[in-house]
C-alpha positions as CSV (number, residue, x, y, z in Angstrom):
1,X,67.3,114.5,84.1
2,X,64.9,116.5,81.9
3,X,61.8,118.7,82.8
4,X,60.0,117.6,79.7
5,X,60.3,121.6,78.5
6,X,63.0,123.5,77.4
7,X,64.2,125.7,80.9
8,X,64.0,128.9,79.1
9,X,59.8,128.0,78.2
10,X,59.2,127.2,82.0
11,X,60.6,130.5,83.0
12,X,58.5,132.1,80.2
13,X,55.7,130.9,81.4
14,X,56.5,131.1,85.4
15,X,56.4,134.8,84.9
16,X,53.6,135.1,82.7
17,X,51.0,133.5,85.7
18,X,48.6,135.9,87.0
19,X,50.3,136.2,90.0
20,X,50.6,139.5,92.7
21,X,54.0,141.0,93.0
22,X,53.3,140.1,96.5
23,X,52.8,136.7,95.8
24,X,55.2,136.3,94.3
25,X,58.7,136.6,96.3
26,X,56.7,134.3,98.4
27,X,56.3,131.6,96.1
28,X,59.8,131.8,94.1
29,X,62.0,132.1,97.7
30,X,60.5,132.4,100.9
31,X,58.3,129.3,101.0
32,X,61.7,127.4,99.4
33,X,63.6,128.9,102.5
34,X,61.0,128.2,104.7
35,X,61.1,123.9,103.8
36,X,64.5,124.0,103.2
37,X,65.5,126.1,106.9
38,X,67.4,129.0,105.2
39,X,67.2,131.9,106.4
40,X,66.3,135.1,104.3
């Protein structure tokens, strides 16, 4: 299965959004954790 993008280009541009620092353990883990019931 491919993303369409090389892995190394979506993590470049994952961590060049505009996003808070708060934001953004909240986006990459806890909302993950959260759907998927593990704990954190």
């Amino acid at each position: 299965m491919t993303l369409g993008l090389p892995l190394k280009q979506i993590i470049q541009e994952m961590e060049n959004l505009p996003l808070k620092e708060s934001v953004k353990p909240k986006w990459m883990y806890e909302n993950a954790a959260r759907i998927l019931n593990i704990e954190h």
